[in-house]
Backbone bond lengths (Angstrom), bond angles and torsions (degrees), N, CA, C in turn:
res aa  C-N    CA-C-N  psi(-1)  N-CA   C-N-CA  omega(-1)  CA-C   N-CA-C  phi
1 X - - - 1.460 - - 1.527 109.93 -
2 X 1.332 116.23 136.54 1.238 114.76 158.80 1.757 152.07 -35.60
3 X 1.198 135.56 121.81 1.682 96.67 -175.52 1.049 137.64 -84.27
4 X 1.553 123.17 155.35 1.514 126.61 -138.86 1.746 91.39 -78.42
5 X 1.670 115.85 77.24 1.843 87.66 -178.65 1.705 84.98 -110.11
6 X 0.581 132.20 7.64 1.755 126.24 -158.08 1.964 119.24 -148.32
7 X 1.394 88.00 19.00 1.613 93.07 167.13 1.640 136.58 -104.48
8 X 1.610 95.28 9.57 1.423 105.30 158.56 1.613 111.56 -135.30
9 X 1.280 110.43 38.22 1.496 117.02 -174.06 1.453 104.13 -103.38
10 X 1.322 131.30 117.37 1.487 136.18 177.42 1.490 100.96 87.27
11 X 1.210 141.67 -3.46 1.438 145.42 173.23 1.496 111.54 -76.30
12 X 1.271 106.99 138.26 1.788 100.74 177.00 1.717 105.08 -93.45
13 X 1.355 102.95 161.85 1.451 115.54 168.00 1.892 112.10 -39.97
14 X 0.757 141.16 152.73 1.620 150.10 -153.75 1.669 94.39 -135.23
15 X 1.279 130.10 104.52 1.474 112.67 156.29 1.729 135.50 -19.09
16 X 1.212 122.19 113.73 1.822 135.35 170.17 1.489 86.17 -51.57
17 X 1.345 105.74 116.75 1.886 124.84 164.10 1.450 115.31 -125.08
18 X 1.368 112.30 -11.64 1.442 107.16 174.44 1.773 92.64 160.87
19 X 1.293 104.95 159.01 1.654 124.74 179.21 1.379 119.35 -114.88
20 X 1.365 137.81 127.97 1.356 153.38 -171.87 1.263 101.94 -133.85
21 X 1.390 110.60 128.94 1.332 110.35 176.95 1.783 121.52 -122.79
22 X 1.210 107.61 154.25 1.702 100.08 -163.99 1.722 90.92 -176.34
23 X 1.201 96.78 148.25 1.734 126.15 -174.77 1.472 114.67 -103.64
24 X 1.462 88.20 123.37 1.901 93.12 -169.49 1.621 88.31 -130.06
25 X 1.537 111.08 128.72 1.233 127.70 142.78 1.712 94.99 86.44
26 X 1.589 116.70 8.42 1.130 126.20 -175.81 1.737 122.23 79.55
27 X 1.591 104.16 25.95 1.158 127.34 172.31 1.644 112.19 -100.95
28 X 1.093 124.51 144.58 1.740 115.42 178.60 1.705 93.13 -81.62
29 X 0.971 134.85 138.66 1.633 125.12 177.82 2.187 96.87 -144.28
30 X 1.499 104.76 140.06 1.573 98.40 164.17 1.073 119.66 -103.84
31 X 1.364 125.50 141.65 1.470 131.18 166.83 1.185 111.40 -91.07
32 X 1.291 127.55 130.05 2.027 127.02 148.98 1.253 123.77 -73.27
33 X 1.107 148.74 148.46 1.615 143.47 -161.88 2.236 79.04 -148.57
34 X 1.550 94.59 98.49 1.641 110.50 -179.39 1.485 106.53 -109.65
35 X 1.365 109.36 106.14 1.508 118.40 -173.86 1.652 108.45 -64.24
36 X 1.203 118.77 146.06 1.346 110.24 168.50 1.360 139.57 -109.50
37 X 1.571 109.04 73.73 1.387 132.12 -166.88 1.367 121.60 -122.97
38 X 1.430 109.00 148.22 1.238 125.92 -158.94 2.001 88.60 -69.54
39 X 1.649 125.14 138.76 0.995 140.08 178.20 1.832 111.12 -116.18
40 X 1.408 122.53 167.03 1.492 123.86 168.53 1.474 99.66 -47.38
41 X 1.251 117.83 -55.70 1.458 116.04 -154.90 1.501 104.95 -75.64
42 X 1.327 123.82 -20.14 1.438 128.02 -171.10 2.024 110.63 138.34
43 X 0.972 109.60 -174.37 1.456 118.98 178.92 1.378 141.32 -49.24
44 X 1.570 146.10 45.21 1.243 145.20 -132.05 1.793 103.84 -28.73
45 X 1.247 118.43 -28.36 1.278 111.21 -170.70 1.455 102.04 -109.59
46 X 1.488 130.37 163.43 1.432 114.56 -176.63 1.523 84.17 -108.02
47 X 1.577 103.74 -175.60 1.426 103.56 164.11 1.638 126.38 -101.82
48 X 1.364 87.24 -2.37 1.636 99.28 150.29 1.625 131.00 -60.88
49 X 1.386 84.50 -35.46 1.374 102.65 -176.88 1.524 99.21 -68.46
50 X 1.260 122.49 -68.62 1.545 127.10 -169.02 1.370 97.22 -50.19
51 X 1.339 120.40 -26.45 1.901 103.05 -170.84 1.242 118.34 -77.67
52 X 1.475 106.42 -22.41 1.498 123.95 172.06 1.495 122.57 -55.71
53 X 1.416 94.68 -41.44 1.759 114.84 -175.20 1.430 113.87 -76.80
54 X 1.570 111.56 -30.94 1.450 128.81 -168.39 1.933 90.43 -72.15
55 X 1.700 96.25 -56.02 1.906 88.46 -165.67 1.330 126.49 -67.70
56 X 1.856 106.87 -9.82 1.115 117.29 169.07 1.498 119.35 -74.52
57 X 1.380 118.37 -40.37 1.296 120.99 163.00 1.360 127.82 -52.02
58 X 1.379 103.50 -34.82 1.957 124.11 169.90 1.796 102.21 -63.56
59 X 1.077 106.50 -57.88 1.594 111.50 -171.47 1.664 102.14 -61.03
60 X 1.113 103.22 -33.17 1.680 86.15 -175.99 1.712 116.77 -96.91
61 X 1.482 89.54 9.42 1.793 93.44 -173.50 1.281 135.73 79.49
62 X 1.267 114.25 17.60 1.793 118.95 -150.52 1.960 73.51 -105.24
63 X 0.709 142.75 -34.77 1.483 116.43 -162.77 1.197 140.77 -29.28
64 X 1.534 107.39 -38.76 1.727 128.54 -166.45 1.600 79.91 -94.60
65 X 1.181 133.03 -60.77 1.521 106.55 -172.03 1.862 123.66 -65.61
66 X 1.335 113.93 -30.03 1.543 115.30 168.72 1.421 95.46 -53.15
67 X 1.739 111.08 -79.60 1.520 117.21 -160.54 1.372 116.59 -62.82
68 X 1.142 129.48 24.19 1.683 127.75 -154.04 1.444 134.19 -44.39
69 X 1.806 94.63 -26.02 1.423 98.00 142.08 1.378 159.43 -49.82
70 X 1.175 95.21 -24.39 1.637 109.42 174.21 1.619 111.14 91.06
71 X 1.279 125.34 -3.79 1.328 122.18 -168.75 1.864 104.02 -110.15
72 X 1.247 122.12 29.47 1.198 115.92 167.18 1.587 87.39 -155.53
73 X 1.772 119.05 123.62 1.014 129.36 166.27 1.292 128.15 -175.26
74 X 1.297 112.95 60.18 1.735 152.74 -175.35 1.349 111.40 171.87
75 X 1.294 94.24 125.55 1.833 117.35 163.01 1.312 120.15 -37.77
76 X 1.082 126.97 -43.06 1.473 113.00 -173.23 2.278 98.07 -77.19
77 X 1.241 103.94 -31.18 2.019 101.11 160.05 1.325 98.31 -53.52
78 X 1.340 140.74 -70.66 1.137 139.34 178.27 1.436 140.78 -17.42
79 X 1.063 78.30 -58.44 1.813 104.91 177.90 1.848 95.74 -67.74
80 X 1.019 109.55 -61.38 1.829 118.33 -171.40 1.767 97.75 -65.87
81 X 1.007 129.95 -20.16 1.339 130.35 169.75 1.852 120.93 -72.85
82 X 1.466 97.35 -43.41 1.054 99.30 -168.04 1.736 104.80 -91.64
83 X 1.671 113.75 5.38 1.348 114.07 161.59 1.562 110.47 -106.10
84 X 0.574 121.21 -17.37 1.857 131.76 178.81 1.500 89.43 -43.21
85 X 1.790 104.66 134.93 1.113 105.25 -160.88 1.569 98.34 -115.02
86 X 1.471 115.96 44.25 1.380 126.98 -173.09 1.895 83.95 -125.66
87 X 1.139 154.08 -17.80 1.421 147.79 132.71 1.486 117.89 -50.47
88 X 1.407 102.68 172.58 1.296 113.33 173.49 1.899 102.33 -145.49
89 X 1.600 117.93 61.54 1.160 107.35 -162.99 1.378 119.05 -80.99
90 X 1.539 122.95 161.91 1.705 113.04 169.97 1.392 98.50 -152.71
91 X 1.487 105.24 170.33 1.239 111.98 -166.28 1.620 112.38 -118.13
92 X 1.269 145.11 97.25 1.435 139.39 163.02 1.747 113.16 -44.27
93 X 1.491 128.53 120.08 1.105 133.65 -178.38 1.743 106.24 -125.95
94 X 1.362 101.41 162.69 1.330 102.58 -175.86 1.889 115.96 -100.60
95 X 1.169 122.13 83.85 1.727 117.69 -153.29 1.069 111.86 -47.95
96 X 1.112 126.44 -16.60 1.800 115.07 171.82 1.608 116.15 -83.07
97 X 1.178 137.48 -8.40 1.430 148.07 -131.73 1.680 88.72 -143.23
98 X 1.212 93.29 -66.61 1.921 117.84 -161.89 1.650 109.71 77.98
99 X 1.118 103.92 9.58 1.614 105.00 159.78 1.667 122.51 -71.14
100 X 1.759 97.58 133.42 1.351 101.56 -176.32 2.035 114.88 -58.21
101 X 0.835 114.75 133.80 1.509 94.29 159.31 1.705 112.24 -122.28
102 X 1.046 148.98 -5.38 1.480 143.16 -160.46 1.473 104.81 -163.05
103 X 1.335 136.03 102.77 1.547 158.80 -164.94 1.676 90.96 -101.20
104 X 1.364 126.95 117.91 1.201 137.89 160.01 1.564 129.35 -135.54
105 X 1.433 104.39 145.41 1.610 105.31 177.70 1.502 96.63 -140.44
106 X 1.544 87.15 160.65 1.988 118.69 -177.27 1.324 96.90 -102.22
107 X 0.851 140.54 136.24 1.694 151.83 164.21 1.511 125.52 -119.15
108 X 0.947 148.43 136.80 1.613 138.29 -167.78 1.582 119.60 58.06
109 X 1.231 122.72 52.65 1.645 122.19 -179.56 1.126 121.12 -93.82
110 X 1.856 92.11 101.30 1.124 82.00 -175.52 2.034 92.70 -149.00
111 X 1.466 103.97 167.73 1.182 94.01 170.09 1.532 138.16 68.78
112 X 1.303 108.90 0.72 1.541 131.65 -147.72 1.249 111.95 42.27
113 X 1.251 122.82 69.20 1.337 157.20 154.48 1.350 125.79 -102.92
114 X 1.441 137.37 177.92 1.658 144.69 133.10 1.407 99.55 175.16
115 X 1.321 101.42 130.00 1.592 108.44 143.38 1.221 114.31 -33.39
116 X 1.038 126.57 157.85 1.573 128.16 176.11 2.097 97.10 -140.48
117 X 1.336 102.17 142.37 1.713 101.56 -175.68 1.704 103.15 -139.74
118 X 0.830 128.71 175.89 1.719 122.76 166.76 1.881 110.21 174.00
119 X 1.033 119.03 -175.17 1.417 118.07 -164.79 1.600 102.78 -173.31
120 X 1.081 123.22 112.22 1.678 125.41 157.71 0.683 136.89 -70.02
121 X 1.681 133.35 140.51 1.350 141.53 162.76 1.563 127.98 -80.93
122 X 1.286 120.19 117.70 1.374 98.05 -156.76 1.076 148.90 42.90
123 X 1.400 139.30 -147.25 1.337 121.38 177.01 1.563 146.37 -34.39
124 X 0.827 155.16 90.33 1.492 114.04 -156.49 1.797 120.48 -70.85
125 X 1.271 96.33 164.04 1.601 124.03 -170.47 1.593 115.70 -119.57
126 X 1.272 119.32 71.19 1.454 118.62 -143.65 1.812 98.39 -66.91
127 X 1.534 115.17 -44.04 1.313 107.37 156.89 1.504 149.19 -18.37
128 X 1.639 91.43 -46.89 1.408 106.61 163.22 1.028 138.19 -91.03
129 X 1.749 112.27 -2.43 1.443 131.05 170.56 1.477 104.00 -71.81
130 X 1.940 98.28 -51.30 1.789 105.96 176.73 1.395 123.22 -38.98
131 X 1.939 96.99 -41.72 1.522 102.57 -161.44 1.768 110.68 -74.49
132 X 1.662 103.29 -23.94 1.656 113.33 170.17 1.464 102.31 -69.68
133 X 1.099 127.91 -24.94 1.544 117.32 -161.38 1.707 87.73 -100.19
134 X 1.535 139.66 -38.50 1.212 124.24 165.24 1.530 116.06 -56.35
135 X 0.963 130.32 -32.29 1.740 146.97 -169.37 1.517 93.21 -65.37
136 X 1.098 107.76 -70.59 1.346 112.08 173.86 1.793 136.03 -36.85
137 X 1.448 102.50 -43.98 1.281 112.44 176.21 1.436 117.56 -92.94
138 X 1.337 113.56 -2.48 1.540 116.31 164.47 1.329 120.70 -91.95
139 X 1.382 128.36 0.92 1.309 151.64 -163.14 2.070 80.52 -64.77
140 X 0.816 101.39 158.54 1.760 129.25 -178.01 1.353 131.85 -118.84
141 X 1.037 144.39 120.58 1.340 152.67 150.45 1.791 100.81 -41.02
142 X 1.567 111.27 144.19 1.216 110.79 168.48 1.981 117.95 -60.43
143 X 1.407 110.54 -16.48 1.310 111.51 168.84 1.619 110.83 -109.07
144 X 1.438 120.96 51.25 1.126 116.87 165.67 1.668 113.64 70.80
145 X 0.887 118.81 12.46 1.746 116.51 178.00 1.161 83.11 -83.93
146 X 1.648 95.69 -172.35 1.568 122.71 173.29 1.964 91.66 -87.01
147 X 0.789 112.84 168.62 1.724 136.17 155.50 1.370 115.10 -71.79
148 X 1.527 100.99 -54.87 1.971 116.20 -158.17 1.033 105.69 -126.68
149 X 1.596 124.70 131.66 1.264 107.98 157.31 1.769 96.43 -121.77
150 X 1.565 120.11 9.61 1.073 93.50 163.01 1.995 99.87 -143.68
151 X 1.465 90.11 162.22 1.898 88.84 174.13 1.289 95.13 -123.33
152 X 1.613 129.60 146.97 1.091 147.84 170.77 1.130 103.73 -134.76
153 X 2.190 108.15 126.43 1.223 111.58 153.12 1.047 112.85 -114.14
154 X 1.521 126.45 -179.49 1.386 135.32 175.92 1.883 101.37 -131.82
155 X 0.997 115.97 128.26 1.666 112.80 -173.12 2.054 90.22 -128.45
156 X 1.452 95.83 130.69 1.586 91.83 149.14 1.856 127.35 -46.92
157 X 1.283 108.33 133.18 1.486 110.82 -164.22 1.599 104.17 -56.64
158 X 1.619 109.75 -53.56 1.611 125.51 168.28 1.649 115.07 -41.19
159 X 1.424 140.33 -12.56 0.563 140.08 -175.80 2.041 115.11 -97.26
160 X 1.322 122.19 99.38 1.333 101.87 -137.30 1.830 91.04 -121.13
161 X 1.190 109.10 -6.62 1.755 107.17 160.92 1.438 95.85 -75.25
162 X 1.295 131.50 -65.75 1.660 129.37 -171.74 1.299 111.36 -21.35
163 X 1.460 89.25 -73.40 2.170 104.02 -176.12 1.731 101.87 -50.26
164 X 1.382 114.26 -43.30 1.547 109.76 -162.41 1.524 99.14 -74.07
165 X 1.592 128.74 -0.04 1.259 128.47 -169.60 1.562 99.81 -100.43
166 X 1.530 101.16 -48.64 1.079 91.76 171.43 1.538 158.67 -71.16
167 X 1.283 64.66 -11.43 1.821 85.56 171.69 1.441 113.00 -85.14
168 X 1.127 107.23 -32.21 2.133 112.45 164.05 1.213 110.73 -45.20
169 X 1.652 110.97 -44.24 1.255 128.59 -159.26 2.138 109.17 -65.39
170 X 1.024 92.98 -23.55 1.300 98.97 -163.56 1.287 135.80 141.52
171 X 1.354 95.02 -37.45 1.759 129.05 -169.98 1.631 109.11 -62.09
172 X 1.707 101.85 120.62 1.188 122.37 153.86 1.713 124.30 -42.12
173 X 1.236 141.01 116.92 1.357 118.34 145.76 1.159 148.55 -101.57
174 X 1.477 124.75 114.07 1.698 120.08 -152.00 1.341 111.47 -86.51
175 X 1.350 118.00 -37.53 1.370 116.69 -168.04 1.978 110.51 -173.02
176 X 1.379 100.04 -148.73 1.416 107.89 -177.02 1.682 122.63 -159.20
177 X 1.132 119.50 110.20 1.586 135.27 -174.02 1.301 90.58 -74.37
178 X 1.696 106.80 116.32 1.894 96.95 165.95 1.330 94.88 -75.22
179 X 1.596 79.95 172.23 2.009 111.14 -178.26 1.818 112.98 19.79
180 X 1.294 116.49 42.58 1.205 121.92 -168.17 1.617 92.67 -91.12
181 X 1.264 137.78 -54.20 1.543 127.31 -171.75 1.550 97.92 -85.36
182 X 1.555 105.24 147.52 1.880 110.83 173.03 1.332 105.20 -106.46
183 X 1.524 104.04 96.08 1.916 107.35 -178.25 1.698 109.16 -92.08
184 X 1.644 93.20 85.50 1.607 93.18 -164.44 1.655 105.38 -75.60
185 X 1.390 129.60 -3.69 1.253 124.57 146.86 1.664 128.10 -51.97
186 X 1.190 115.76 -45.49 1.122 140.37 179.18 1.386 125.41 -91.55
187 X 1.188 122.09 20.59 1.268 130.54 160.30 1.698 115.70 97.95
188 X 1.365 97.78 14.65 1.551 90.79 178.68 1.910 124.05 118.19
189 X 0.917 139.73 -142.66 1.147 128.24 -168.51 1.696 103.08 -87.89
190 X 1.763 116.95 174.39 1.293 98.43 -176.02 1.712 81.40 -167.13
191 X 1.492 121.60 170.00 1.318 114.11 173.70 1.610 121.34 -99.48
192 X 1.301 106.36 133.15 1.345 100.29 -176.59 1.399 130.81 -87.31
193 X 0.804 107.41 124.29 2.097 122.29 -173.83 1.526 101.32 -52.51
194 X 1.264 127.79 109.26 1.573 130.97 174.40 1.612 99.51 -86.30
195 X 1.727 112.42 113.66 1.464 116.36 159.61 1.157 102.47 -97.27
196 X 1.998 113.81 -179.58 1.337 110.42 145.06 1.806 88.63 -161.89
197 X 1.261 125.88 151.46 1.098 144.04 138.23 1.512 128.11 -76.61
198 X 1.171 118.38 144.05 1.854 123.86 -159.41 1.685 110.12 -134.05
199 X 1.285 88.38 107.26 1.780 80.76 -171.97 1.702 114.94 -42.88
200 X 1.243 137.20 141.05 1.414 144.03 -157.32 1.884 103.66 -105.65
201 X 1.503 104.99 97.66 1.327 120.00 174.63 1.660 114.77 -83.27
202 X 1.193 110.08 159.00 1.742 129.61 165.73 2.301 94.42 75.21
């Protein structure tokens, strides 16, 4: 991975939505987990903001491996992606900094289910991956349930920071769907790694 010198450089401040706290490198440090939804006043995220996040992702090259499909690759897709109201995206920030570090979305919610997806900024901050993956599982039913009791990802197998992330993350791995992801960067179809995380009872 790259080093983290340039992932809150040209980025604006991110709205305070809530505090998570977690220890990196033997430092106490807080994370924010800032949903990205339309509010009374307007959008918690601007779209300035997302353009910021998009060129940072460009500058560091991660695009073709996030998007691996090939069907998201310009900012202004970006921007309309990350409002598409078939996601559920949010942003992990660092509260002292207000730099983004970890861009995530829910896809398919259903059932106490979701895909689960995400992408780093610079270094990683496995804390703040935790604190997106706790954010996530505290999510609510309008009558007070949970939302999720499970997250499922699917990562290209070739992709071997992902899996090694995900497995930091928490994530179970059961098995493998051949040629299930189309890594049209990468030459074509590839098998996809089935995780899942399980909300933790008793």
């Amino acid at each position: 991975m790259p080093a983290d010198t340039h992932h809150t450089a040209g980025v604006p401040y991110l709205p305070w939505l809530g505090s998570i706290l977690g220890d990196c490198y033997g430092i106490a440090m807080a994370y924010e987990i800032v949903p990205v939804v339309q509010t009374p006043s307007g959008p918690s995220v601007s779209d300035d903001q997302l353009r910021a996040i998009w060129n940072c992702l460009h500058r560091e090259g991660r695009v073709e491996m996030v998007f691996y499909a090939g069907g998201l690759t310009a900012v202004d897709q970006f921007l309309a992606f990350m409002r598409s109201p078939h996601i559920m995206p949010c942003i992990a920030v660092d509260a002292e900094s207000r730099g983004p570090l970890i861009v995530g979305w829910l896809t398919n919610v259903h059932n106490k289910a979701a895909f689960a997806h995400y992408f780093v900024l610079g270094r990683p901050r496995w804390r703040a991956g935790w604190a997106m993956r706790d954010y996530w599982m505290g999510l609510r039913e309008p009558d007070g349930t949970p939302l999720l009791e499970v997250l499922i990802a699917i990562t290209p197998e070739t992709h071997t920071q992902g899996l090694r992330a995900t497995g930091i993350m928490g994530f179970t791995t059961i098995g493998t769907i051949p040629r299930y992801c189309n890594c049209v960067y990468a030459g074509g179809r590839q098998g996809g790694v089935i995780s899942h995380y399980e909300r933790r009872t008793g």
